[in-house]
MIFILO-877967 format. One record per residue (C-alpha): x, y, z; residue number from 0. Coordinates in nm, 4 decimals, always signed. Each point is the difference from the previous one (the first is absolute). Layout:
<sites>
        c1        c2        c3    i
         X         Y         Z  NUM
...
</sites>
This chain:
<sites>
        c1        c2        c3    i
   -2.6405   -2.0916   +0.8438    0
   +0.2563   +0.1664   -0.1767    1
   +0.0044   +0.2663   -0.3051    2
   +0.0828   -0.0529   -0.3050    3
   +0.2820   +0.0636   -0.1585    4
   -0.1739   +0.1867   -0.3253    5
   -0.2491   +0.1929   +0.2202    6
   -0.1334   +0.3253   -0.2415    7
   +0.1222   +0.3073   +0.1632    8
   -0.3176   +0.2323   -0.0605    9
   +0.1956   +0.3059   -0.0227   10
   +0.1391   -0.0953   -0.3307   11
   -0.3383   +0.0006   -0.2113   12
   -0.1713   +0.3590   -0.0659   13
   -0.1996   +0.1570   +0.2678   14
   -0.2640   +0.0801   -0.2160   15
   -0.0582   -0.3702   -0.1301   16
   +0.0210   -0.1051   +0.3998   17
   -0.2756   +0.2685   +0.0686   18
   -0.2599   -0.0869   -0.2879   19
   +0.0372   -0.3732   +0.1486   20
   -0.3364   -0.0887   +0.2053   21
   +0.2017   -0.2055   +0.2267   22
   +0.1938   +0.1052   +0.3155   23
   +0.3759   -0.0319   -0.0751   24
   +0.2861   +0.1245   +0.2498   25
   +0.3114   -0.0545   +0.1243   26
   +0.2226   -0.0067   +0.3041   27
   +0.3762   +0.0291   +0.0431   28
   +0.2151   -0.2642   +0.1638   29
   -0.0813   +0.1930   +0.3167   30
   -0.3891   -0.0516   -0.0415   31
   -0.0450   +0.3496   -0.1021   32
   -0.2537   +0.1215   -0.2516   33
   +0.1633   +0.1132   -0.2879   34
   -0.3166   -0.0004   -0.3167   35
   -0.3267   -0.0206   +0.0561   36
   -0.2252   +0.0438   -0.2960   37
   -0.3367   +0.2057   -0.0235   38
   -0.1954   -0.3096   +0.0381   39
   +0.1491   -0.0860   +0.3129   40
   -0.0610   +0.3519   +0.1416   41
   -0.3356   -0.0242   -0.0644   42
   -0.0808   -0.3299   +0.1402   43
   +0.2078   +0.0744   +0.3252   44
   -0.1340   +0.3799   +0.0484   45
   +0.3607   +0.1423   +0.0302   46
   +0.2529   +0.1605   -0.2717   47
   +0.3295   -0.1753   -0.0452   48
   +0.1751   +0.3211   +0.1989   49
   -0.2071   -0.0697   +0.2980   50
   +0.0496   -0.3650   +0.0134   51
   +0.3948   +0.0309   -0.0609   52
   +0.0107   +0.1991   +0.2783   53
   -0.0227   -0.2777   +0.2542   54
   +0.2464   -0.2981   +0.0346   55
   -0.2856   -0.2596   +0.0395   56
   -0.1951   +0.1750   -0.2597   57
   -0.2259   -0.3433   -0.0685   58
   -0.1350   +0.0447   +0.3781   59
   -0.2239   +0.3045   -0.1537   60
   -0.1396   -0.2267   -0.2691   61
   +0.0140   -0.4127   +0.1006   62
   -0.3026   -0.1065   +0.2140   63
   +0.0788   -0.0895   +0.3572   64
   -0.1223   -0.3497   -0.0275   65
   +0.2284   -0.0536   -0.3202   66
   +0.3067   +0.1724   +0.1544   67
   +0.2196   -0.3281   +0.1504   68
   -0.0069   -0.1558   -0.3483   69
   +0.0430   +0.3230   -0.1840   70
   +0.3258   +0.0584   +0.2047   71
   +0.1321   -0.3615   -0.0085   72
   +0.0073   +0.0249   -0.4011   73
   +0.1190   +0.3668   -0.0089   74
   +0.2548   -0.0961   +0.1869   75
   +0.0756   -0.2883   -0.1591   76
   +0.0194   +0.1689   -0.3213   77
   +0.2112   +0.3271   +0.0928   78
   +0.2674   -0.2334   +0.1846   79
   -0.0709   +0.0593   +0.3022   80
</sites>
């Protein structure tokens, strides 16, 4: 699986209108780290973007152990790696 070419880079639409959204949206770097997470997210996962982007596997806090092999495999797959 590979990403696409005119993936939306999150950090280029308003905070605010990310934040009001009741869905989770985030967004890694090429290097897997966290670089948005919106209030949604934080509230579904129990953690605040600062705490998350503190760790370098950041989605081991908030993926389900029996759904981390695929989760990896695709993130992965999508940051290049």
């Amino acid at each position: 699986m590979r990403p696409r070419q005119s993936q939306l880079d999150v950090l280029s639409i308003p905070k605010s209108l990310l934040d009001h959204s009741r869905d989770v949206v985030w967004q890694a770097d090429g290097a897997g780290r966290l670089v948005f997470l919106n209030l949604a997210g934080e509230r579904l996962f129990g953690r605040s973007f600062q705490s998350l982007a503190t760790h370098d596997k950041w989605w081991t806090e908030v993926v389900h152990g029996e759904d981390m092999a695929v989760f990896e495999d695709c993130f992965r797959a999508a940051v290049g790696d």
